[in-house]
Residue, then its C-alpha position, 0 to 999 in steps of 0.5 A: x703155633x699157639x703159645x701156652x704159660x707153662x708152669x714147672x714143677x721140680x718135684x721130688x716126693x718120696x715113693x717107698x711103698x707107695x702105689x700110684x692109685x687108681x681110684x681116687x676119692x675126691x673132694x666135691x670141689x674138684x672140677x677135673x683130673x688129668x691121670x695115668x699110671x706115672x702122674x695125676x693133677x686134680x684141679x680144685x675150684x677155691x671159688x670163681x676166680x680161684x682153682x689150686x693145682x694139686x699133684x701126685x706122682x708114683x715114680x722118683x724118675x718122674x721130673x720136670x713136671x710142666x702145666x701148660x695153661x689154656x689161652x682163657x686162663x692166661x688172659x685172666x691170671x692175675x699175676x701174669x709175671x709169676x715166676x711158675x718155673x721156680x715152684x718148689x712142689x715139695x715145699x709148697x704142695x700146691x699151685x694156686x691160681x688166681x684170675x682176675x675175672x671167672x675162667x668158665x672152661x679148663x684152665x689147664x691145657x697139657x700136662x708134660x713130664x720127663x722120665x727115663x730122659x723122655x718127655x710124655x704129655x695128657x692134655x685136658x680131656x686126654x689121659x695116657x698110659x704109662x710107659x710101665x704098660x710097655x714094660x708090663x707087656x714086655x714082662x708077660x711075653x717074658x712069662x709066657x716064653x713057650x710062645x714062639x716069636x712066630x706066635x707072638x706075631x700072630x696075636x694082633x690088635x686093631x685100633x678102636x675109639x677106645x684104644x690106648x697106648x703110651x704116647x713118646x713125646x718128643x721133648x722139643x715138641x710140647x704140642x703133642x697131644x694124647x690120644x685116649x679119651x677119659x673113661x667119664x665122657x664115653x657114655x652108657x650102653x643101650x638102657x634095653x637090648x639093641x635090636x637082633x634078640x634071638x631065641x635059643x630053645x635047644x642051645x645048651x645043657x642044663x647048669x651045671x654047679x648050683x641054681x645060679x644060670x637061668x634062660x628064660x624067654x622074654x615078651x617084650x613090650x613096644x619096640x624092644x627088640x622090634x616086639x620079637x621073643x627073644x631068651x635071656x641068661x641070668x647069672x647070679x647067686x652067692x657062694x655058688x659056681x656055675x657053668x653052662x655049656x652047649x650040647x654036643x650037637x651045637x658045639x664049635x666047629x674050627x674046620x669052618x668059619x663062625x661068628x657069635x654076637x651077644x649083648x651082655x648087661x654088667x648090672x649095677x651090683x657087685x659081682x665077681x664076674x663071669x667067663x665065656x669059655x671054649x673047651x674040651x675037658x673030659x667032663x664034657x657039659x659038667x665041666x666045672x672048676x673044682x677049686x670052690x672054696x667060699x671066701x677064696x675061690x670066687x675069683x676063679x670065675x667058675x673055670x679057673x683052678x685054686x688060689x695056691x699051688x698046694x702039697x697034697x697026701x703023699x707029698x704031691x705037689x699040687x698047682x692051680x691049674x690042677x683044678x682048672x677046667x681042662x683044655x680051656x680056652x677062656x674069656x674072662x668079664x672080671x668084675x672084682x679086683x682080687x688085688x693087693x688087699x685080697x692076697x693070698x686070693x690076689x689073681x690080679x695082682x701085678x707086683x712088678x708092673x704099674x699099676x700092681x694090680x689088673x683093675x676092673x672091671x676089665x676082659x682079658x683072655x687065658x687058658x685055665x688049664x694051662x700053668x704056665x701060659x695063665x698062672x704065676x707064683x707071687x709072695x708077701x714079705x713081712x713088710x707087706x711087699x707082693x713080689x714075683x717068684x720063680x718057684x712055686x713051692x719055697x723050701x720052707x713053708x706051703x705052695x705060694x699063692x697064684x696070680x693070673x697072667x692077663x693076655x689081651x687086658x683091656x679095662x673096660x671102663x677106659x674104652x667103651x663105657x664110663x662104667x660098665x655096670x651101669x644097668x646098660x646094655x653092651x654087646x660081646x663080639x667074637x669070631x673064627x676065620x678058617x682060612x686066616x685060623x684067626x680067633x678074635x673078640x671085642x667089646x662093643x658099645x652099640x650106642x656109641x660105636x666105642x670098642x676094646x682093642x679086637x684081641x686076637x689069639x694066637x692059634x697054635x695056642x688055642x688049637x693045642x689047648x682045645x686039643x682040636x686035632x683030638x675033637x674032630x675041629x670041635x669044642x664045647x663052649x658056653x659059660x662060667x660064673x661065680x660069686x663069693x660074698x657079692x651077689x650082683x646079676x650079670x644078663x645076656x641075650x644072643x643076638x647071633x648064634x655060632x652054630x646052627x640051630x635045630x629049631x622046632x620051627x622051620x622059615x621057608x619063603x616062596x616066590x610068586x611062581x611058587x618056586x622056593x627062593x629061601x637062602x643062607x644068611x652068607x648066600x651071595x649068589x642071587x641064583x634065587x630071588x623074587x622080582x621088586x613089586x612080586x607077592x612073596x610068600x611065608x612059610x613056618x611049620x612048627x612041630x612041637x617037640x617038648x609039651x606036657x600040656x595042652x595049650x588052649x590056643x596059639x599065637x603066632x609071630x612073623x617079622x620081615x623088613x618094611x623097607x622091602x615088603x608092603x605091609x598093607x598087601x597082608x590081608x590073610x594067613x592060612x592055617x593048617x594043624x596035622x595037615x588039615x586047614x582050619x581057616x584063614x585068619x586077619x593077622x595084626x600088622x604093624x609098620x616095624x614089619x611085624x605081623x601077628x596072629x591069634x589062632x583058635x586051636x588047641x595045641x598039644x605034643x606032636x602037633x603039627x603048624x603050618x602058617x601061610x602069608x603072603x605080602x608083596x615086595x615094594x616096587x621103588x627097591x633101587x638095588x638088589x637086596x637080601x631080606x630076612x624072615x623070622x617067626x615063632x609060635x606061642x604056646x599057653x601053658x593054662x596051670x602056670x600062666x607062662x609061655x613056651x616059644x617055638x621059634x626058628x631061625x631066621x630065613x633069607x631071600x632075595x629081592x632082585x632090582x630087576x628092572x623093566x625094560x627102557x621105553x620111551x615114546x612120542x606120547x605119554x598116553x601110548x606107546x609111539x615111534x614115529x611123528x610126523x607134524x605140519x607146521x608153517x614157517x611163520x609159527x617158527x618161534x626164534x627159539x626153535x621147535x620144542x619136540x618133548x619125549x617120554x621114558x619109562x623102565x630101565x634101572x633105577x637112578x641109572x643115566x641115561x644118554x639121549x641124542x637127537x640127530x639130523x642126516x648133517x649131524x647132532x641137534x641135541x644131546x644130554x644125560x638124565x637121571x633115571x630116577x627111583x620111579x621108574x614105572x613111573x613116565x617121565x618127560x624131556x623137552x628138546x629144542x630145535x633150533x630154528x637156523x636147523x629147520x628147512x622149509x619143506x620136510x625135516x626128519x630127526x631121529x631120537x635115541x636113548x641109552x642107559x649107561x651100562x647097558x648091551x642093549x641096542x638104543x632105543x630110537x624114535x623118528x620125527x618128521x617135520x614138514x615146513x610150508x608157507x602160505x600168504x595170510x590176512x594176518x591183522x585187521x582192525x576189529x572195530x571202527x569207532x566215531x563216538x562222541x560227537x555233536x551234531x554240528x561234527x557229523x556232517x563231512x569227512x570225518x576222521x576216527x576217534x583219537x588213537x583209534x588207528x589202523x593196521x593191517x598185516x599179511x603174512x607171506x612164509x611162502x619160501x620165496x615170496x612174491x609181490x603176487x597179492x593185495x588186500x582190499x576193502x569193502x562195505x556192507x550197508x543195511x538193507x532198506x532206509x537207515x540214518x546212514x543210507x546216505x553215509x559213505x565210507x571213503x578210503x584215504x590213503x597216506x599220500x591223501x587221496x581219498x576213494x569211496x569205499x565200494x559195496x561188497x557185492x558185486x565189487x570185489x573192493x578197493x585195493x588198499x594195500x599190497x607188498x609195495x605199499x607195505x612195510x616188510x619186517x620178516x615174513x609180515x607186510x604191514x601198514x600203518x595209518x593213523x586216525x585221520x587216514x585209512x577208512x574215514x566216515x563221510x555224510x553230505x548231511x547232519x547225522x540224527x543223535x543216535x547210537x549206530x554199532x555195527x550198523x555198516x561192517x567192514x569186509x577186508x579181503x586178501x586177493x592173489x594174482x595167481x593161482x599156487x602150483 
C-alpha cells in the first residue's frame, strides 16, 4: 500500500448560527477545493513552491480532521519532520506548505474526518455527501408517514455516473475513496438538439395563464437534427404563470406502457423554473395554480399552491395546497433557490437538515395538491432561526409559512453537468411500465452519458392522486411555469412523444411486391419485411386539415437511414394532389439518408398529397434490421413569409437478412458438381494435389465447416468465415497429400455446412486419375565447340569447358521396367559443306568411342538405358562431362568458320515392347 504524510487538524470553531455553504466565493488563487455539507478545504496557490491549506467546518462534532498528501508533494516539502499532527487550526487558521521545487499536480490526495465516532473520507477529485443526507432522508419519510412501509419500497433508485451517497468509512482503512465526481469536471450538454427532434402539430391546448409558452417549429440548417423540422417550446416572461397542457384526445394512458423523451436547454439567464406535470383537475386544460401574487408566488412554479397557510372571510383556515393544481403529480426543474433569505416565500428551505436549504438548480418530484405528502409549516424566531412546526396556524398570529417536501432530490449540477444553465442541451426521460405500474425519470447528459439517479415513484401514490380509477387509466400532462422578477427562457424539443399522435401525414412503406410491410416502432414479430438488395417503397399522403391560405408551392422532406438504404437508387418521386398526378419529380439526395423535393403546385385547405419513392435496401445487411421513415410536407404562407409543417409520425419496417442459399462449386465461372482430372504420377508435387473449390450465398459472417473424404477417410477439414459479401464467390485451396493418391483412379467427395443450418450438405465429387508413362525427360539443347584455332580442329575434339551432357527418361509407369533405351543420331546437310567430312562420335564413360550414325535409315546408337542410368524416384539420369558424350571428330583442319546448326542432333527414346 501506498504511504501518504498525513496532517491532523484538531480543530474546534464555533458553529452557533452558522450554515455550512454552498456556494463559495473564491479568491483567484485558489487552485482547488474539496466539499461536502460536513467540511471544505480550499488550496491557495501562495506561488510556485508555496500553497496554504484552509479549512471550514459546519459541525462541532466534526474532529480529527487529517489531509493526506500526494506522493509528489511528500517528495518536495520542505520540512519533511513537521510535526503536522500537533497543529492547533483554531489558533493558527491555516496550514502552509512549502517545497523545495514547484508541485505541478494536487498536493493534497484525501481528506478524512470523524463524526459521530465514524470516520469519512473525499479524495482529490472526489466529494461526498454528508452523513445529514442520511438523516435529511430519514426526516422526509418521517413527514410523509401516510406512506406505508410496502410503498416506501416501491420507490427506487438506480446507480448512474452521477450518483452520490454518504460513504462510511472504516477508521482503520484511510485508503477508502469517494465516489462522486466534482460537479466542475462533468462537462456541458450538447451546444444544439441531439438528433431525434420531432414535430408536435396537434399535441397540446393553447396556453393557458399569460404569453409565456410558445411552439414554434423550426428549419434547421446543416446537420442539426439531421435537417429534420422539428417544434420547439419557449418558456419565459416575467411576473407571469403559465401552463400548457395536452388535449384530451393525446392524454396519458396508465392501462398501457409509455415513454416520453425530450430534450430541455436550461438557458443562461435567471429563471425560477418550470415543472412537467401529470393531472386531473377539474380545470381539465385550464389548470393552473391560482396562487399568482408578484414577488411571492414564482416560486410555486405554475402548479403548486400559495406560500402560507392563511385564514380566509368566515375564519376559514386556508393551506397552501388549497390553490394548488389539483390531482397532481409534478416534476419540478427549480432553477432559483427560494431559501433562507427569501423567507416567508422559502419553499427550499430545510431547517432541520444540512444543508438548510434545497439548492438549485435541482428536480425533485411532489404532488401540488396534496398538503401533507408536499408542503410543511416552518417559522422565524426573532434571532432570525428557521425552525420546523408541527401546526400550521400558531395560537397567536396568521397561518405559518410553507416549505415543500423535496422527494427524489437531485442537484443537477453535482450529477450531469458542471452548470446546467449553460445554454446546452440535455435530455428528460420519463417512462410508464404497466406490468411492473412503475412510474420512473431521470436527467440525462447526451454527451456524456452522465445521469441523475432514475426516481421512481411509488404508484399507490401516483394512481391515488391522479385519481386514475376515476379517469378511465388517463391524465392530462404537460407543463407549467412561472417567473417573478427573473425572466430567463428555458426550450424544449421532444425527441419521443408518449402518446400516439393524430398526424395530418400518414408514413406508409411498401415492399417490392407491392405488399404493405410498415410496422409499429415496438413490432418485433419480422411477420412483415423486405429482403436485404429488395426496392422498398415510401408513401406519405398528407391531408391539410388547418390552412387559411393558399400555399404557392410545396416542399417536401423524407428521411430513412443510409445505412440500410442506397441513396443513389433515388432516381424519382411521383406526385398526386386530389388523386391526380401531376409529374414525376428529381428529389435532392444526401448521404444522411435524407431526400427532399420541390414540388410546382399550389396547395390549399382540404387538399390532398400523395409522395411516392422508391430506393432499394443494400444487400451487405448482416443481420435483420427495423429501419424507420419520416417525412413532412411544407407549406408557404406568401403574406407572412413562415411555414407550416404537415409532419407524420415515423413509420417502421423490416429489412430481413434473408440469405441466399449456400452454393459451392469446381468453378468459379459455372455452376459445377463433378471433376474429373488426368494427372501422371510423375507431376505429383511432394506436397500433394492442390484441388481449389468456390462458395457463395449462405448467412453472412456465419461458419461454414468443409470436409474432404476418401472411401478410408478424412483428407482435410476445416471451418471458414462466410464473410458480409456473401454474393460475392469466394475460394478454398485444399491439399492432397500425396502418400493419399494411388495410381490409377482416385474419387474424393467435398461437403460443406454452415453452423446452424438444417440443410443437408452441400457436396461435390472429384475424380482423380493417375497414370504413368516412360518420357524422354531431358536432352541437351545445344552442342558447342567455339573458340578454337585452326591447329585444335583437326581429330577428337571435346565440347567447350562446362558444356556437359545430361540426359533424363522418366519412368512413373506403376512398375517400372528395364524395357527402353535412348538413342542417338545425326542429320548432315545435304550436298558438300566444310563439315562433309566431320563425324560425330559417341564416347561412353568407360571411354569407348562410336561413330554417330545418320538418322535415316539408322534407328541410332543406343547410348543410355536403365542399367547405364543413375535412378533417382521416377527419372533415370546420366551425366558426362565435356570431354565424354557426343565429341567432334575431323580427319582435316576445319576452315575458319562460323558453323551453328550446321549438323543437328536426333535423340530418340526406343521401347522393346508394346504397353497392354
Amino acid at each position: 500500500m501506498r504511504k501518504l504524510l498525513a496532517i491532523f487538524f484538531f480543530a474546534s470553531v464555533a458553529t452557533v448560527g452558522f450554515i455550512f455553504p454552498q456556494k463559495t466565493i473564491y479568491a483567484e488563487n485558489i487552485k482547488y477545493e474539496l466539499r461536502n455539507d460536513d467540511i471544505q478545504v480550499m488550496v491557495e496557490e501562495e506561488s510556485s513552491t508555496s500553497q496554504v491549506v484552509k479549512l471550514l467546518k459546519a459541525d462541532d462534532e466534526i474532529s480529527r480532521i487529517q489531509v493526506g498528501l500526494t506522493a509528489e508533494a511528500k517528495e518536495k516539502l520542505a520540512d519533511k519532520g513537521n510535526e503536522m499532527d500537533q497543529l492547533d487550526l483554531a489558533a493558527q487558521k491555516a496550514l502552509t506548505l512549502k517545497f523545495d521545487e514547484e508541485v505541478t499536480s494536487n498536493c493534497v490526495e484525501y481528506i478524512s474526518y470523524l463524526k459521530d465516532g465514524k470516520k469519512f473520507q473525499l479524495d482529490s477529485s472526489n466529494t461526498i455527501p454528508s452523513t445529514e443526507e442520511v438523516a435529511q432522508t430519514n426526516d422526509l419519510q418521517r413527514e410523509q408517514s401516510s406512506k406505508t412501509t410496502e410503498e416506501q419500497s416501491t420507490e427506487q433508485t438506480t446507480s448512474s455516473s452521477g450518483d452520490h451517497s454518504t460513504d462510511e468509512i472504516p477508521q482503520d482503512n484511510p485508503s477508502n475513496e469517494a465516489m462522486k465526481p466534482r460537479a466542475d469536471d462533468l462537462g456541458k450538454g450538447s451546444p444544439e438538439i441531439p438528433e431525434g427532434g420531432q414535430l408536435i402539430n396537434g399535441l397540446f391546448d393553447s396556453p393557458v395563464g399569460g404569453t409565456g409558452f410558445s411552439v414554434k417549429p423550426i428549419m434547421p440548417s446543416g446537420t442539426i437534427n439531421n435537417g429534420m423540422p422539428y417544434h420547439e417550446i419557449t418558456v419565459q416572461g416575467k411576473n407571469n404563470w403559465v401552463a400548457m397542457w395536452s388535449l384530451e384526445n393525446n392524454r396519458l394512458d396508465f392501462s398501457k406502457s409509455f415513454k416520453g423523451r425530450m430534450y430541455v436547454n436550461f438557458g443562461t439567464a435567471q429563471a425560477d423554473g418550470f415543472t412537467f406535470t401529470i393531472h386531473n383537475d377539474p380545470q381539465k386544460t385550464q389548470a393552473l395554480t391560482k396562487a399568482r401574487d408578484q414577488g411571492k408566488d414564482g416560486q410555486n412554479l405554475g402548479a403548486y399552491g400559495s406560500s402560507s397557510a392563511t385564514t380566509v372571510s368566515g375564519g376559514v383556515r386556508k393551506y397552501p395546497n388549497a390553490d394548488a393544481i389539483g390531482s397532481s403529480f409534478t416534476v419540478e426543474f427549480d432553477m432559483y433557490t427560494n431559501g433562507n433569505q427569501r423567507f416567508p416565500y422559502s419553499y427550499d428551505v430545510t431547517p432541520s437538515q444540512l444543508p438548510r436549504e434545497n439548492v438549485s438548480p435541482h428536480m425533485a418530484y411532489a404532488f401540488p395538491g396534496n398538503r401533507d405528502k408536499t408542503y410543511g409549516p416552518i417559522s422565524k424566531s426573532v434571532l432570525g432561526v428557521i425552525s420546523d412546526e408541527t401546526d400550521w396556524f400558531p395560537l397567536i398570529g396568521s397561518g405559518r409559512a410553507a416549505k415543500t417536501i423535496h422527494s427524489g432530490l437531485r442537484y443537477l449540477n453535482q450529477s450531469i453537468g458542471s452548470n446546467v444553465q449553460d445554454g446546452t442541451w440535455y435530455e428528460f426521460n420519463f417512462s410508464f411500465d404497466f406490468p411492473t405500474k412503475t412510474f420512473q425519470y431521470y436527467l440525462r447528459n447526451p454527451v456524456t452519458g452522465n445521469q441523475t439517479i432514475a426516481t421512481s415513484v411509488p404508484w399507490s401514490d401516483l394512481s391515488s392522486e391522479l385519481k386514475l380509477s376515476a379517469n378511465d387509466s388517463k391524465a392530462y400532462w404537460g407543463f407549467t411555469a412561472a417567473n417573478g422578477a427573473s425572466e430567463g427562457a428555458v426550450k424544449m424539443v421532444f425527441a419521443d412523444v408518449p402518446v400516439p399522435l393524430d398526424y395530418e401525414a400518414k408514413n406508409q412503406i411498401y415492399d417490392s411486391a407491392g405488399q404493405n410491410i410498415s410496422v409499429s416502432e415496438e413490432d418485433d414479430s419480422k411477420q412483415k419485411y423486405a429482403k436485404k438488395g429488395d426496392s422498398v417503397r415510401f408513401e406519405t399522403v398528407a391531408t391539410v386539415k388547418q390552412l387559411d391560405y393558399t400555399s404557392p408551392y410545396l416542399l417536401y422532406e423524407g428521411e430513412v437511414s443510409p445505412d440500410q438504404v442506397d441513396m443513389s437508387t433515388l432516381k424519382e418521386s411521383i406526385v398526386k394532389v386530389n388523386g391526380e398526378s401531376i409529374g414525376s419529380f428529381i428529389p435532392t439526395t444526401n448521404a444522411n439518408g435524407r431526400f427532399s423535393l420541390y414540388i410546382p403546385k399550389e396547395m390549399k385547405q382540404g387538399d390532398v398529397v400523395e409522395i411516392e419513392s422508391t430506393i432499394k435496401s443494400k444487400v451487405d445487411i448482416s443481420s435483420d434490421i427495423k429501419d424507420s421513415f419520416s417525412a413532412s410536407l411544407i407549406t408557404i404562407n406568401p403574406t407572412a413569409g413562415s411555414y407550416d409543417y404537415l409532419t407524420g409520425s415515423p413509420t417502421y419496417f423490416w429489412l430481413k437478412n434473408i440469405s441466399p442459399p449456400l452454393k459451392v462449386s469446381w468453378s468459379n465461372k459455372e455452376e459445377l458438381t463433378t471433376l474429373e482430372k488426368t494427372i501422371d504420377r510423375s507431376a505429383l508435387s511432394e506436397e500433394g494435389y492442390a484441388l481449389p473449390f468456390y462458395y457463395s450465398g449462405g448467412t453472412a459472417n456465419s461458419t461454414l465447416n468443409y470436409m474432404l473424404l476418401k472411401s478410408d477417410g478424412i483428407i482435410e477439414q476445416g471451418t471458414l468465415n462466410n464473410g458480409a459479401a456473401t454474393t460475392d464467390t469466394k475460394e478454398k485451396t485444399m491439399t492432397i497429400p500425396t502418400s493419399l493418391i494411388k495410381y490409377g483412379s482416385n474419387t474424393f467427395v467435398l461437403q460443406l455446412t454452415e453452423d446452424g443450418s438444417t440443410n443437408a450438405p452441400n457436396q461435390l465429387s472429384f475424380v482423380l486419375n493417375v497414370q504413368g508413362s516412360v518420357q524422354l525427360s531431358k536432352v541437351p539443347t545445344t552442342l558447342d565447340w567455339t573458340n578454337r584455332t585452326i591447329g585444335e580442329t583437326k581429330g577428337v575434339m571435346n565440347r567447350d569447358e562446362g558444356n556437359n551432357l545430361d540426359l533424363e527418361v522418366l519412368d512413373s509407369r506403376e512398375t517400372p521396367a528395364n524395357d527402353w533405351y535412348v538413342s542417338v543420331s545425326i542429320d548432315k546437310p545435304a550436298g558438300s559443306s566444310p563439315l562433309s567430312d566431320v563425324d560425330m562420335i559417341w564416347k561412353d564413360s568407360a571411354g569407348k568411342s562410336t561413330s554417330i550414325p545418320e538418322s535415316a535409315p539408322s534407328t541410332g546408337l543406343k547410348v543410355m538405358d536403365r542399367p547405364a542410368s543413375t535412378q533417382n524416384g521416377f527419372a533415370s539420369q546420366m551425366h558426362l562431362g565435356n570431354d565424354a558424350g557426343v565429341l567432334l571428330k575431323s580427319d582435316k583442319y576445319l576452315s575458319i568458320g562460323k558453323y551453328d546448326a550446321a549438323i543437328k542432333i536426333q535423340w530418340t527414346l526406343n521401347q522393346t515392347y508394346e504397353p497392354e
